[in-house]
C-alpha positions as CSV (number, residue, x, y, z in Angstrom):
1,X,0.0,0.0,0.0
2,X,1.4,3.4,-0.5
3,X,2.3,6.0,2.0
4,X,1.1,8.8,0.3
5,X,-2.3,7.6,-2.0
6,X,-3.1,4.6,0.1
7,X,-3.4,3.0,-3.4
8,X,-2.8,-1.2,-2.7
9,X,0.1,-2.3,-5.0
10,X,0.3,-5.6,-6.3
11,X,4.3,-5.7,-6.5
12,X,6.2,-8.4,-5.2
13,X,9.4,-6.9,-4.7
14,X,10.3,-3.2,-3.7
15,X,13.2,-1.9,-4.8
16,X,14.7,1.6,-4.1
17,X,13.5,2.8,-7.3
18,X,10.1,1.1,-6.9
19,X,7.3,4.1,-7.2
20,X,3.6,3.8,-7.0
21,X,1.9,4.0,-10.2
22,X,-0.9,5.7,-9.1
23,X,0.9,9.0,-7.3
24,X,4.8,8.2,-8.3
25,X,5.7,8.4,-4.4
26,X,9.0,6.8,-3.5
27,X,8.1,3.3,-2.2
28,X,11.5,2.0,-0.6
29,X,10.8,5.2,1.9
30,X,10.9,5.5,5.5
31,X,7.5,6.6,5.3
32,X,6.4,2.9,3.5
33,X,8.7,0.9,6.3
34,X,6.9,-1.2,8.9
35,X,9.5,0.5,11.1
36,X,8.9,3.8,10.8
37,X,7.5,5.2,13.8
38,X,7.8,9.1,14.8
39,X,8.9,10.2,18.2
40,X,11.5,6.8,18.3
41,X,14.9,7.4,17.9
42,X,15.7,8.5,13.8
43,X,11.7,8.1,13.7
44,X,12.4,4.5,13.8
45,X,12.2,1.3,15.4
46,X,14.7,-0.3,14.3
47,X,18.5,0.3,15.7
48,X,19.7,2.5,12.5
49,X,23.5,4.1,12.5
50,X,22.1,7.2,10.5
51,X,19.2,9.5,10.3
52,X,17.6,9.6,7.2
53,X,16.5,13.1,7.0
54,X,13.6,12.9,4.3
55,X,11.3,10.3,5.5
56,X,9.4,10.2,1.8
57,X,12.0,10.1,-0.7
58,X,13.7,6.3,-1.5
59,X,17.2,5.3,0.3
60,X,19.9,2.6,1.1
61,X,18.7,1.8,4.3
62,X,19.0,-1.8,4.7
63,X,16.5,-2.5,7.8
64,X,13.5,-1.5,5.4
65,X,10.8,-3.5,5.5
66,X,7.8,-3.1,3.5
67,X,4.8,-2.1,6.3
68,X,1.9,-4.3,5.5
69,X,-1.5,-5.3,7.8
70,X,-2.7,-1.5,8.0
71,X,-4.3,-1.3,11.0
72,X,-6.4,2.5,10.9
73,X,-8.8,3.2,9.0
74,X,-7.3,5.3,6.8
75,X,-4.3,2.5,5.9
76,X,-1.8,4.0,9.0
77,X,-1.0,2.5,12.1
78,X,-2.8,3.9,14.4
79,X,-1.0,6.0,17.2
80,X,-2.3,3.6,19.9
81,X,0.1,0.7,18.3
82,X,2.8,3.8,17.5
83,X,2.8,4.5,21.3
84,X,3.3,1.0,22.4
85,X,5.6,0.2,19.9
86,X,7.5,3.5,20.9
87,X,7.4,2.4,24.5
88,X,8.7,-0.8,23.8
89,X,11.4,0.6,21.9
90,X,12.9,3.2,24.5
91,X,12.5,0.4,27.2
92,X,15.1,-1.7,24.9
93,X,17.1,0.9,24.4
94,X,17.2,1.4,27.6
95,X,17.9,-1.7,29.1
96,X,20.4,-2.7,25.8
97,X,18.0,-5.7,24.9
């Protein structure tokens, strides 16, 4: 599903030139990674050496993963899930698990 359009694409693998053919939005983005979660550390849940300052524009990160299972309504995750998931994060962090 796209970030941007919320469009469903039927593409098996996403590169980081991949774009959706409906808007032409980046699709190996932070803002398309299961991941991505605002308020963690680099906006993301994952343990990443460098920020990626433009969160809809493709790059080399190698800890993307394609987000799938939409939970909101509107195809995002919805904040209740971002919270724990931010929680769970900083408690890791904190704890070096």
């Amino acid at each position: 599903m796209c970030w941007k359009c919320k469009n469903n694409i039927e593409i098996e693998t996403i590169s980081r030139t991949s774009e959706c053919p409906v808007c032409h939005a980046d699709l190996h983005s932070c803002r398309n990674c299961k991941f991505y979660s605002p308020g963690c550390h680099f906006d993301c849940r994952e343990n990443i050496d460098e920020n990626i300052v433009d969160k809809e524009r493709a790059n080399f990160c190698d800890a993307f993963m394609v987000k799938r299972g939409f939970n909101g309504a509107d195809g995002i995750n919805s904040s209740a899930d971002d919270k724990k998931a931010a929680a769970k994060s900083a408690f890791d962090a904190l704890f070096g698990i």
